[in-house]
C-alpha positions in Angstrom: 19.8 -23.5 -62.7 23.7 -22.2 -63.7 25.0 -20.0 -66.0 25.3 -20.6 -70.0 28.5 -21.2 -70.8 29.7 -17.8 -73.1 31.8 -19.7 -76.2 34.6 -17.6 -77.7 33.5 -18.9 -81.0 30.7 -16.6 -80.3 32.5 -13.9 -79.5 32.7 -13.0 -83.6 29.0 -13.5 -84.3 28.2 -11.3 -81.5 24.3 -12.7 -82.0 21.5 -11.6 -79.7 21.7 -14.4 -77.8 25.5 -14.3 -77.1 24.4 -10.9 -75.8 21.8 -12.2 -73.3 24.0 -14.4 -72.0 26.9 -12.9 -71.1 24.0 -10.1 -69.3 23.4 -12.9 -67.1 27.1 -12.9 -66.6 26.8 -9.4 -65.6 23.9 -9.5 -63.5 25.1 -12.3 -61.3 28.8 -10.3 -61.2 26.6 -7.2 -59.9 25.1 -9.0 -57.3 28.1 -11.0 -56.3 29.3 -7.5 -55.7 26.7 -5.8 -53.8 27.1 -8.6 -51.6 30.5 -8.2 -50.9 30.7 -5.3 -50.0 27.6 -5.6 -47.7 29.3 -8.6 -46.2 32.4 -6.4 -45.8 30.0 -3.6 -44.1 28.7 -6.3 -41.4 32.0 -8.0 -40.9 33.4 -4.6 -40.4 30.3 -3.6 -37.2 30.8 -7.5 -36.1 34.9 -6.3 -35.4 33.6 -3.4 -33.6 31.1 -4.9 -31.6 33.2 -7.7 -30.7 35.6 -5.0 -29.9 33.1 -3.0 -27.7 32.2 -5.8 -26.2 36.0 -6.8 -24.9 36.5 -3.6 -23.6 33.0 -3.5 -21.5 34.5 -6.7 -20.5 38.0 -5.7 -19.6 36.4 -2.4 -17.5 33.9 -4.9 -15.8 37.3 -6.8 -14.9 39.3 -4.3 -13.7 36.4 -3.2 -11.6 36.3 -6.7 -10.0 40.1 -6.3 -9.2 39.9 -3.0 -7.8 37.1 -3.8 -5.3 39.3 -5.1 -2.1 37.0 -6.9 0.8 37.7 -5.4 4.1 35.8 -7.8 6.8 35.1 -7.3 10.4 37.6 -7.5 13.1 41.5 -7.6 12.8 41.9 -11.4 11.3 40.4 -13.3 8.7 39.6 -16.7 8.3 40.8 -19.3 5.3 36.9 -18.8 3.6 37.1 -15.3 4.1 40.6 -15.4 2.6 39.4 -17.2 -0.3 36.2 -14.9 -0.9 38.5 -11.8 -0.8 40.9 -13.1 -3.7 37.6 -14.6 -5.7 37.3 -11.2 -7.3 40.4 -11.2 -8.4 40.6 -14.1 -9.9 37.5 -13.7 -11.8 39.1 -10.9 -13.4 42.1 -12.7 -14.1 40.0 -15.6 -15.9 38.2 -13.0 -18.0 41.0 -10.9 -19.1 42.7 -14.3 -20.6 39.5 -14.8 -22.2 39.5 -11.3 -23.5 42.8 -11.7 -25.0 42.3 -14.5 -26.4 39.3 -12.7 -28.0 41.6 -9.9 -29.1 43.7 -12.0 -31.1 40.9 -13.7 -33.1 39.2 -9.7 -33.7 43.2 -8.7 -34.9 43.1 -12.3 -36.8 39.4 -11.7 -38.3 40.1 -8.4 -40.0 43.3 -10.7 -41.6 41.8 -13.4 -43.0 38.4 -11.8 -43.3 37.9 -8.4 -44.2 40.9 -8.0 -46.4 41.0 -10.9 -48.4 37.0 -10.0 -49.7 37.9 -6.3 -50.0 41.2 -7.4 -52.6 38.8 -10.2 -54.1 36.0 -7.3 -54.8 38.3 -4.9 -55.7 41.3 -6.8 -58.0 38.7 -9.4 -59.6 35.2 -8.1 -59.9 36.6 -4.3 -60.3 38.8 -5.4 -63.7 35.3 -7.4 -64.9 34.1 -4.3 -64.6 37.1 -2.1 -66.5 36.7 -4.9 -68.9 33.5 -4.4 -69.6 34.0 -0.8 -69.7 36.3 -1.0 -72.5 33.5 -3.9 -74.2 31.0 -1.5 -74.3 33.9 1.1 -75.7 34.4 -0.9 -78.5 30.9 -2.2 -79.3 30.2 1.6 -79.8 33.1 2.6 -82.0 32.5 -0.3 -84.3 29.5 -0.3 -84.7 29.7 3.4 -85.9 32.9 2.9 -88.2 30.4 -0.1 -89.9 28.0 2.3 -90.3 30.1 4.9 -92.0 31.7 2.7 -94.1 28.0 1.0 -95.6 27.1 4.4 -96.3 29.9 4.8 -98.5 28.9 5.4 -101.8 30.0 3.0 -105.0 31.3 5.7 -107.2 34.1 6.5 -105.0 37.7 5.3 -106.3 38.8 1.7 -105.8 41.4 2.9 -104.0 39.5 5.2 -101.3 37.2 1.7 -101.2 39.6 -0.8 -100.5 41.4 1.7 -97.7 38.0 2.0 -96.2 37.7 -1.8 -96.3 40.7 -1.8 -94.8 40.3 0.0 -91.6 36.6 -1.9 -91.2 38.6 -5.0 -90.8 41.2 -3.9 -88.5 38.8 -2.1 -86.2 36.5 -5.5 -86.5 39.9 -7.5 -85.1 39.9 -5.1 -81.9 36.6 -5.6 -81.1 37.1 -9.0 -81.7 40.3 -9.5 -79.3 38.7 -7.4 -76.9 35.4 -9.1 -76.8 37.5 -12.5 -75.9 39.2 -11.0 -73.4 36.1 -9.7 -71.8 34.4 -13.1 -72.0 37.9 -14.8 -70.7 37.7 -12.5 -67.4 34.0 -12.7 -66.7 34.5 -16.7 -66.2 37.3 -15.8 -64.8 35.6 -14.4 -62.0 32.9 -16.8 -61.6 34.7 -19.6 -61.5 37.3 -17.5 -59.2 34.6 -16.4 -56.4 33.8 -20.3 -55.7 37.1 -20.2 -53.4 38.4 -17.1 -53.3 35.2 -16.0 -51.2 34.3 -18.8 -49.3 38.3 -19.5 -48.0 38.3 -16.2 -45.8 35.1 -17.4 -44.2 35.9 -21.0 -43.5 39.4 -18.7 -41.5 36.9 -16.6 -39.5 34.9 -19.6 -38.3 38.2 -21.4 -37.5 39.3 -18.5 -35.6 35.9 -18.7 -33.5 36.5 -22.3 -32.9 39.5 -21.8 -32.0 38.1 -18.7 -29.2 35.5 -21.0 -28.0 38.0 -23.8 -27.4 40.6 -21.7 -25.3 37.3 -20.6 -23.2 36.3 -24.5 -22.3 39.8 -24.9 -21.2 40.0 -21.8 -18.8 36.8 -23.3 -17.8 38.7 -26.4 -17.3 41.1 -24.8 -14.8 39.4 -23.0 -13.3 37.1 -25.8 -12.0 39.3 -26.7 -8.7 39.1 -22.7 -7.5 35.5 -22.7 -7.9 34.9 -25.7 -6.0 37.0 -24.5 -2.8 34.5 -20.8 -3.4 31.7 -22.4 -2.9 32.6 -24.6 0.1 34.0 -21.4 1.6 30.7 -19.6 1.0 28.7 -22.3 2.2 31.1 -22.2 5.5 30.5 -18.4 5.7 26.6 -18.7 5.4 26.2 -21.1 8.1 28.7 -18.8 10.7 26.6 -15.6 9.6 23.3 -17.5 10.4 25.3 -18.8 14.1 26.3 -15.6 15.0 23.2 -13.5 13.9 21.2 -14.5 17.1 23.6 -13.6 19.3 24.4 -10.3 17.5 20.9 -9.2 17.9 21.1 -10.0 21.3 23.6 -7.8 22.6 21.2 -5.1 20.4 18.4 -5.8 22.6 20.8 -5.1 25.3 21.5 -1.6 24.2 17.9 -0.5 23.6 17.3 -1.8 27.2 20.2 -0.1 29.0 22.6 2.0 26.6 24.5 3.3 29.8 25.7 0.2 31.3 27.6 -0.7 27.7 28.6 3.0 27.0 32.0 2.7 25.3 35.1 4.5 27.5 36.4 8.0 25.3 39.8 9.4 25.9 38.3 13.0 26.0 36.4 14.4 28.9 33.8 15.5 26.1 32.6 14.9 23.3 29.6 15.3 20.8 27.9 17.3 18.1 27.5 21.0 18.5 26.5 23.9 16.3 29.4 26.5 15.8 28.4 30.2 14.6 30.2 31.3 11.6 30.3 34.8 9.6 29.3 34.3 5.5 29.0 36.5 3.2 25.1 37.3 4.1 25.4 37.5 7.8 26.0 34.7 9.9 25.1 30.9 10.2 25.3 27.6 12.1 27.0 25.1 11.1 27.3 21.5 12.7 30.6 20.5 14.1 31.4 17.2 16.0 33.2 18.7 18.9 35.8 16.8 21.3 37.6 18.7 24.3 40.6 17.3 26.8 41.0 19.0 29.9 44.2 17.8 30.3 45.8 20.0 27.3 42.3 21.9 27.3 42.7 21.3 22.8 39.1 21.8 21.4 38.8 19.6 18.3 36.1 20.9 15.6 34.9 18.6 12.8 32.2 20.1 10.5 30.1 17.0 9.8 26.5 16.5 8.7 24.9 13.4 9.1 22.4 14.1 6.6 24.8 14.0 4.0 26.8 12.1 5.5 30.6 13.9 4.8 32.9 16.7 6.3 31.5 20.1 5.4 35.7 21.6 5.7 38.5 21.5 7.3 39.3 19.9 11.0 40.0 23.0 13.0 41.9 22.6 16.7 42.2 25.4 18.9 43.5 26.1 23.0 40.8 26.8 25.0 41.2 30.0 26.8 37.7 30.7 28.9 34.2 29.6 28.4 31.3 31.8 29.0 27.6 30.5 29.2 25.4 32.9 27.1 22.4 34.7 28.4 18.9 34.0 26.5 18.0 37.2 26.2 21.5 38.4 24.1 20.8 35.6 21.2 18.0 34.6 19.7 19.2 30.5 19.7 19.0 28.6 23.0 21.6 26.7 25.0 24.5 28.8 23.7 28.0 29.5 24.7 30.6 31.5 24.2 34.1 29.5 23.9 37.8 32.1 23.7 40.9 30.5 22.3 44.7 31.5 23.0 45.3 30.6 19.4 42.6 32.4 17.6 41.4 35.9 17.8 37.7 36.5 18.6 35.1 34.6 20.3 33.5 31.6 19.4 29.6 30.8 19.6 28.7 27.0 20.4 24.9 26.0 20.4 24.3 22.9 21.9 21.6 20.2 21.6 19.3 20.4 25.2 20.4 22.7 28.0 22.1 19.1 29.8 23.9 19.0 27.1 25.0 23.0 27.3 25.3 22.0 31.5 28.0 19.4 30.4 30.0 21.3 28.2 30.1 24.0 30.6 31.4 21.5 33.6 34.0 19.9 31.0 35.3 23.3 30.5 35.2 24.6 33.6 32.9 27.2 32.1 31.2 31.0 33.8 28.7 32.9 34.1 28.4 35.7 31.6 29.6 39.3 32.4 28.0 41.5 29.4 29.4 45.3 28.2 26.1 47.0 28.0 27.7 49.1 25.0 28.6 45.8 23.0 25.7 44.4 20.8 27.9 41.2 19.8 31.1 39.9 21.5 32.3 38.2 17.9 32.0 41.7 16.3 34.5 43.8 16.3 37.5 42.5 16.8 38.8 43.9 13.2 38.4 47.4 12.6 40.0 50.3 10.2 42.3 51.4 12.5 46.1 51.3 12.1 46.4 47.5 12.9 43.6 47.0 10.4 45.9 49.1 7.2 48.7 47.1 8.5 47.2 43.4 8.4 45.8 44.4 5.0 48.4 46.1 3.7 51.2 43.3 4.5 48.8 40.5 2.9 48.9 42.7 -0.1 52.5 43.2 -0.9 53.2 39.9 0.0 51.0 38.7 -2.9 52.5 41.5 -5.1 55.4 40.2 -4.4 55.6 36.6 -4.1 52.0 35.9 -5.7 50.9 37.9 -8.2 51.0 35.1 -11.1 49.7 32.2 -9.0 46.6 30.9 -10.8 43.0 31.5 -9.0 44.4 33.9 -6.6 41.9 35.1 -4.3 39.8 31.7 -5.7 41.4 29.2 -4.4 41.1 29.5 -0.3 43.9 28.2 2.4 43.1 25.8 4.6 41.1 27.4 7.9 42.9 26.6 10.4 46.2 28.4 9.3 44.1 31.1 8.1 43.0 31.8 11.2 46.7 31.2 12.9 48.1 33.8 10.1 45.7 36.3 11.6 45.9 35.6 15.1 49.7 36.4 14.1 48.7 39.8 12.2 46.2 41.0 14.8 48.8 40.5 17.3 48.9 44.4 18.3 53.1 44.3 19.3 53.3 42.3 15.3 51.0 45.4 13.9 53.4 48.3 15.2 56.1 46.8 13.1 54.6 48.1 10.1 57.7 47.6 7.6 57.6 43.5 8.6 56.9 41.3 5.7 54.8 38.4 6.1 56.9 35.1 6.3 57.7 32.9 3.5 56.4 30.2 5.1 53.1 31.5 4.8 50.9 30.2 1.2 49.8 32.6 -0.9 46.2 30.9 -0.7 46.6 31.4 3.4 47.7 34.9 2.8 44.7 35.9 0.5 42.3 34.1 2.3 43.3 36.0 5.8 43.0 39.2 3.6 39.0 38.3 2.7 38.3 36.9 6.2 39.5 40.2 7.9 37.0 41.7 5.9 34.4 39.7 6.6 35.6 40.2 10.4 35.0 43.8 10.5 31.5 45.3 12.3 29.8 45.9 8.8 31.0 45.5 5.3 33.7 47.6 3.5 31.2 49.3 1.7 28.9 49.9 4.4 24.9 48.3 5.3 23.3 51.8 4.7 24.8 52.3 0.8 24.1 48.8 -0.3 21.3 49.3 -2.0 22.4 52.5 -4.1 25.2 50.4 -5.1 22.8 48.0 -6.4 20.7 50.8 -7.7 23.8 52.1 -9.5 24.8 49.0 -10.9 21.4 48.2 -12.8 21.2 51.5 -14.4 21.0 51.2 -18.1 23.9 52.6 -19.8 28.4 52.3 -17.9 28.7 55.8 -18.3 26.2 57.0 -15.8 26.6 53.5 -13.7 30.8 55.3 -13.0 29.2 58.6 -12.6 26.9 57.1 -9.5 29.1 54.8 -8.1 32.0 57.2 -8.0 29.7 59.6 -6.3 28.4 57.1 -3.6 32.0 56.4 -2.9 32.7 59.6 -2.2 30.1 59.7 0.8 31.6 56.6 2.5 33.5 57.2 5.5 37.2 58.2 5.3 38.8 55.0 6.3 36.2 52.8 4.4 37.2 54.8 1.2 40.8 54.9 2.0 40.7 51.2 2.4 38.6 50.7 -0.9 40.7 52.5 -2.6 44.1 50.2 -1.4 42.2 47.3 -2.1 40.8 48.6 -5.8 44.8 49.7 -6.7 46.0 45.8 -5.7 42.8 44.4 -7.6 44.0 46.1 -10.6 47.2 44.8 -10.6 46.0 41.4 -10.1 43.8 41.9 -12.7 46.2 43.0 -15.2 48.2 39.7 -15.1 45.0 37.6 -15.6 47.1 35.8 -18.2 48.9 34.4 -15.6 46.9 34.3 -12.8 44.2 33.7 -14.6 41.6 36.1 -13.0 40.1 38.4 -14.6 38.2 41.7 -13.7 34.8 39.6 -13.7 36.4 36.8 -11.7 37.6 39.3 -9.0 33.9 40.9 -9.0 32.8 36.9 -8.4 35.2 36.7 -5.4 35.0 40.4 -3.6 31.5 41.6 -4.3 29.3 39.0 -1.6 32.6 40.2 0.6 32.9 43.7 0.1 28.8 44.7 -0.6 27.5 42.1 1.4 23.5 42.8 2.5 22.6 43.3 6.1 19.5 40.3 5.7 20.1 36.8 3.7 17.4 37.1 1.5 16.2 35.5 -2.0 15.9 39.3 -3.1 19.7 39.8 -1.5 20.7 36.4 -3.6 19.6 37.4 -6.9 21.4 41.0 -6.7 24.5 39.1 -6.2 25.9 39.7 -10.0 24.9 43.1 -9.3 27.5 43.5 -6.2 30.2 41.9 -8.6 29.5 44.7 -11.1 29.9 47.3 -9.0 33.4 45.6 -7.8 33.8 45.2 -11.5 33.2 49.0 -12.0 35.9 50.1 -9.2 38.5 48.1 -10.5 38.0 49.1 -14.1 38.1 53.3 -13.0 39.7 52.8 -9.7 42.0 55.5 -10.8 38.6 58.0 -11.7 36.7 57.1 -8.8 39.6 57.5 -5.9 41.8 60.4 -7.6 38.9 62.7 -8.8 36.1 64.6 -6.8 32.3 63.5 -8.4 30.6 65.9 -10.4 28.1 66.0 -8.7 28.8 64.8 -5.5 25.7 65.3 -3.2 22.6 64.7 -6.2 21.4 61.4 -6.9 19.9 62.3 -9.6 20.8 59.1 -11.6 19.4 56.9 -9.6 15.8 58.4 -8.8 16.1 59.0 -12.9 16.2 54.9 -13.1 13.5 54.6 -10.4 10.8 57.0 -12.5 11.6 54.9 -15.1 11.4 51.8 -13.6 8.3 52.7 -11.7 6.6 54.5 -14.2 6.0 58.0 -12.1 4.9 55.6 -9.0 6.5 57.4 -5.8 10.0 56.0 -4.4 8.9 53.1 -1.8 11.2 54.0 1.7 12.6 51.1 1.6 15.3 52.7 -1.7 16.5 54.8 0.9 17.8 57.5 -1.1 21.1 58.8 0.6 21.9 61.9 -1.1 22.0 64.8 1.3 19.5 67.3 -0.4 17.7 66.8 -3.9 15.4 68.9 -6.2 13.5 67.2 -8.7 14.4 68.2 -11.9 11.8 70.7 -14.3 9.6 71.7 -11.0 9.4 75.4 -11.0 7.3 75.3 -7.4 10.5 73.2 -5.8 13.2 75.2 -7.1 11.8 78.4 -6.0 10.6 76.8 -2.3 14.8 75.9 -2.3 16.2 78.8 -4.1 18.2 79.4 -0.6 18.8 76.0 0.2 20.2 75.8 -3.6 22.2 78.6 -4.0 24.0 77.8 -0.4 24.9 74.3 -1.4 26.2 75.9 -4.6 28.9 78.0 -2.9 30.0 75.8 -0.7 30.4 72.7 -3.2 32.1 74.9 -6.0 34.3 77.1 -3.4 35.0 73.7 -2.0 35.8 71.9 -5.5 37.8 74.8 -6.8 39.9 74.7 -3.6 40.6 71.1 -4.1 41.2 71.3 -8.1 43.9 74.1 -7.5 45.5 72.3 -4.3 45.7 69.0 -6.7 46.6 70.6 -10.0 50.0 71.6 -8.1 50.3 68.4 -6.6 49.7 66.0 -9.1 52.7 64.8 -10.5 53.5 63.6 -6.9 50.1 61.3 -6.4 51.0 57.4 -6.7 48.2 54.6 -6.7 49.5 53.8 -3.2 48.8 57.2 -1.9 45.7 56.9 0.3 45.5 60.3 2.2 43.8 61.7 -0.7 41.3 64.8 0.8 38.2 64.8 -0.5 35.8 67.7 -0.1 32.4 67.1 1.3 30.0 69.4 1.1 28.9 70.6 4.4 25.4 71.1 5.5 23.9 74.6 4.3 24.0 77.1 7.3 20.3 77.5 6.6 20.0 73.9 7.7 19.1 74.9 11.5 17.9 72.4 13.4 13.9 72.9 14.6 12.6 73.9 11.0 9.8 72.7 9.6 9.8 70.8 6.2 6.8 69.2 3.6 7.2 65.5 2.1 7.4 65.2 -1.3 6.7 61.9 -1.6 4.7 58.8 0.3 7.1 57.0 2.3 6.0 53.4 4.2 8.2 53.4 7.6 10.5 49.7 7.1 11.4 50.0 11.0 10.2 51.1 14.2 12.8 54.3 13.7 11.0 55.5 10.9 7.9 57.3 10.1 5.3 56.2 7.7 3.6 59.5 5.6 2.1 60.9 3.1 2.8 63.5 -0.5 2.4 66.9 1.4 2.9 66.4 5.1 4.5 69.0 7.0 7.1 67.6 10.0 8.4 69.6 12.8 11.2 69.8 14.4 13.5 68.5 11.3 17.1 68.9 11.7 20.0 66.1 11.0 20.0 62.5 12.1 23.6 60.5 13.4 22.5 58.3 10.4 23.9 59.5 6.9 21.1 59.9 4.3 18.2 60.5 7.0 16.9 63.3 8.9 15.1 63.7 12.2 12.0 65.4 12.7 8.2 64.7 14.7 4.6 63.9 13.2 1.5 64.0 15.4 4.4 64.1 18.3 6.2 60.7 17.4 9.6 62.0 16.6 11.6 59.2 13.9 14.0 59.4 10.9 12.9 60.6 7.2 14.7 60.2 4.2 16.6 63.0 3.0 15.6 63.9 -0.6 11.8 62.9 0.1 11.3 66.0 1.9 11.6 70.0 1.0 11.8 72.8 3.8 9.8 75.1 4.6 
């Protein structure tokens, strides 16, 4: 059933029922609204969706046109022709169709959206206002009739006929206003019969009108699809003609792979493992190899089949000599050693049987081995901290402080390997390293240039910071508070060997410098730790232990860039104590003896607060004393004077060690302090309390040398008191 008509004539009575009906006016205005808008709300998802779904559309197009077809062989036939361009034109047909669906998503939000947003908002939002205003009215004359029945009788005719007066001119508002509010709520009900079905009958047009221009692409492309299928249909039935005979010739192969072996250009080739130095020791890494004897050029291409890419770069080199490797001076099998004009150092090959080794070797002419008894590993050793070693290392560095310095991830980013290892076959040149004052070419990247820096590192016999002090760096590093974390490390620098420190400290002074145009360069102290600490305070074993104590080596690289000017310039405190460190370990251990495996390497140590100790060491104590302070005082008078003269560059900074106490003899005896458990065959295993003989000092810092129930082996230092 409809709406009661609302009469103007009512509009004056203003009776109960008037009211009722024009509330059904209302109501049905309300819901017309709510409606609206929710229609508005899912027209508004259907334009995204639709939207969301062209654009999957579109990427699922341009995926079909990107995808080329490469077949077998160097000619295609008129099918395979046809199948090849089939993908791209089904991405040309559903593009056109997406277009066309653009357009009617652009035309929907015309004749859709914004026609019912201005119907909701110009028609049923000034019912509303109207209404508003109604109810305005209704209240302020009702009140103003009130007021004025309430007038009393004995007031003046003319205060009565005033207030008469106003009555009827506020009842002729309400009355206009009332038939103006009746005027537009018809209005709008009669208005919403077209005004909100018009933009709908324009959407559905608009999808007619998509639908249509989709039947007619159909429509054209009906001839291509008919020549597809014939051509897959042709290429079905060759596949199935040609499969037989395919499988044939496999057969063949499984039979007798010899007689159908392909003809190579190189005199050999295959896979071979190629020995490489990283950052914990060494490791193997599979290369497929190819040689020519003709221009005796040694191609290297790390590949794993497993995962089925390049591991690097291609590396070529000049073979030189090839030397088959004895069993007994490597632990893998079926090695040999390979020497290359154009790159320093020998190279390790591991092949897959020993025919395989026994081919290699004839392709290469290779020889027997002749071994220096005095040489543990041929690839060692060939960088060292002599003069040619400052030299490469000190050319690399002023060419990056001078050409480099604000190149983002310096030291980060690595060169390619192949000129790396050109670079240094160049610098390592002994007649190039005399010529101290020649600057590294221009030609030369700064990425080759720091990367030939690291790798010369990782060339020399042991780390920068030396096998034996590794773990007290660690040790250092984890200690709890920075203050006495600089206090140790400066110390343990202090016992490296002369060139180590001297080299340290060249390397710390550029590392700052780097550091300090991180805004440029982009790396920061931390990000130089990340890149120098596995290089510079790498472990002697790759182990999980050795993994996780990674961060700890980038602290302490972290720590000597920071106070590089502390640690180098200025003698320890205490330089021979490591007190800090076997502080951390009673903590750590909670009073459980030092394990021999911390290897302590201070020279001589008294624990702290033992009466007994410092009384059995009273000589041992007050010799140390006289020599470390008449040695310190010497130094802090020489340096006082010369001061003002010292640069960051200058490396021949002398640094006093403290010599062995003259009551050090060798052959005395000497009581262990703690329980030790021997990690290698040169060590001895004992007890709190045993007494050694024969203790006097070892070649190896931090140890001693001494003989219990007549085995004679090394002892840590500070675990032992003498006698």
């Amino acid at each position: 059933m409809g709406l009661p008509a609302l009469e103007f004539s009512e509009c004056c009575l203003d009776s109960p029922q008037f009211r009722e009906r024009l509330r059904s006016h209302e109501a049905e205005l309300e819901k017309t609204n709510k409606f609206i808008k929710e229609l508005i709300k899912d027209g508004k998802s259907l334009v995204v969706a639709l939207k969301n779904l062209s654009t999957a559309k579109r990427k699922f197009a341009d995926s079909l046109n990107e995808f080329k077809f490469r077949c077998i062989g160097d000619a295609e036939t008129d099918d395979e022709i046809c199948i090849a361009k089939s993908l791209q034109e089904f991405a040309t047909v559903l593009r056109n169709l997406e277009d066309e669906r653009m357009r009617m998503i652009e035309n929907a939000s015309e004749v859709l959206i914004t026609p019912l947003e201005k119907f909701r908002k110009e028609q049923i939002g000034a019912a509303k206002d109207a209404k508003k205003k109604y109810d305005k009215e209704t209240e302020k004359y009702c009140g103003v009739l009130e007021k004025h029945l309430n007038l009393s009788s004995k007031k003046k005719e003319s205060q009565l006929q005033e207030a008469d007066s106003q009555v009827d001119q506020v009842r002729q508002h309400f009355y206009e206003v009332s038939l103006e509010y009746v005027f537009k709520v018809q209005e709008v009900q009669e208005r919403k019969m077209f005004e909100f079905v018009e933009p709908l009958l324009a959407f559905l047009q608009g999808l007619f009108t998509f639908y249509h221009h989709g039947y007619e692409l159909a429509k054209d492309f009906s001839d291509f699809k008919t020549e597809l299928t014939i051509s897959i249909q042709n290429t079905r039935n060759r596949f199935e003609g040609t499969r037989s005979e395919v499988e044939s010739l496999m057969k063949k192969m499984k039979e007798n792979p010899h007689e159908h072996k392909n003809i190579s250009p190189y005199t050999m080739e295959g896979y071979l493992y190629v020995q490489e130095k990283r950052h914990f020791g060494t490791s193997w890494v599979k290369h497929y190899c190819t040689y020519q004897r003709e221009t005796k050029k040694i191609t290297m291409v790390p590949f794993d089949q497993k995962s089925g890419g390049k591991g690097g770069e291609d590396e070529a080199v000049i073979l030189k000599s090839c030397t088959r490797r004895k069993t007994d001076s490597i632990e893998k099998r079926f090695c040999f050693d390979v020497e290359a004009v154009d790159r320093p150092g020998v190279i390790t090959m591991q092949a897959l049987s020993e025919e395989d080794r026994r081919l290699w070797m004839e392709a290469m002419d290779g020889r027997e081995p002749v071994y220096n008894s005095n040489k543990d590993n041929q690839s060692e050793g060939t960088a060292q901290l002599d003069n040619i070693g400052f030299s490469i290392i000190k050319r690399c560095i002023h060419a990056v402080e001078t050409r480099g310095i604000n190149e983002q991830g310096l030291y980060r980013i690595v060169g390619v390997n192949s000129r790396v290892q050109k670079l240094l076959s160049v610098l390592m040149d002994p007649k190039a390293a005399t010529e101290t004052e020649t600057e590294i070419c221009a030609e030369w990247e700064i990425k080759t240039i720091t990367s030939a820096l690291k790798t010369y590192l990782r060339m020399l016999p042991g780390p920068l910071m030396m096998y034996q002090f590794q773990r007290s760096f660690i040790k250092a590093a984890k200690l709890e508070n920075q203050e006495s974390r600089v206090s140790e490390i400066h110390s343990l620098v202090h016992r490296l060997p002369e060139k180590n420190r001297q080299m340290l400290h060249l390397l710390m002074n550029h590392l700052a410098k780097v550091a300090n145009n991180h805004k440029q360069n982009l790396m920061t102290v931390a990000n130089l730790g990340v890149v120098f600490g596995p290089t510079l305070l790498r472990p002697q074993e790759e182990t999980v232990a050795a993994i996780m104590d990674i961060k700890f080596q980038n602290i302490v690289i972290e720590i000597l860039i920071e106070n590089h000017e502390k640690i180098f310039n200025t003698v320890p405190d205490t330089p021979a104590p490591n007190s800090q460190l076997l502080l951390s370990r009673k903590k750590s251990t909670e009073s459980k003896p030092p394990s021999c495996s911390e290897r302590p390497l201070t020279l001589f140590h008294t624990p702290q607060g033992n009466e007994k100790q410092e009384n059995r060491n009273s000589i041992i104590n007050s010799s140390l004393e006289s020599v470390i302070s008449s040695n310190a005082n010497s130094l802090l008078n020489s340096t006082s004077a010369a001061q003002p003269s010292l640069t960051s560059s200058d490396l021949e900074l002398e640094v006093i060690k403290p010599t062995r106490p003259n009551s050090l003899s060798p052959l005395r005896k000497a009581r262990a302090l703690y329980a030790c458990k021997a990690e290698h065959d040169s060590e001895l295993s004992f007890t709190a309390g045993t007494i050694f003989d024969n203790v006097h000092p070892s070649q190896e810092p931090g140890w001693l040398e001494g003989t219990l129930n007549g085995k004679t082996g090394l002892i840590p230092e500070n675990y032992v008191e003498f006698l």
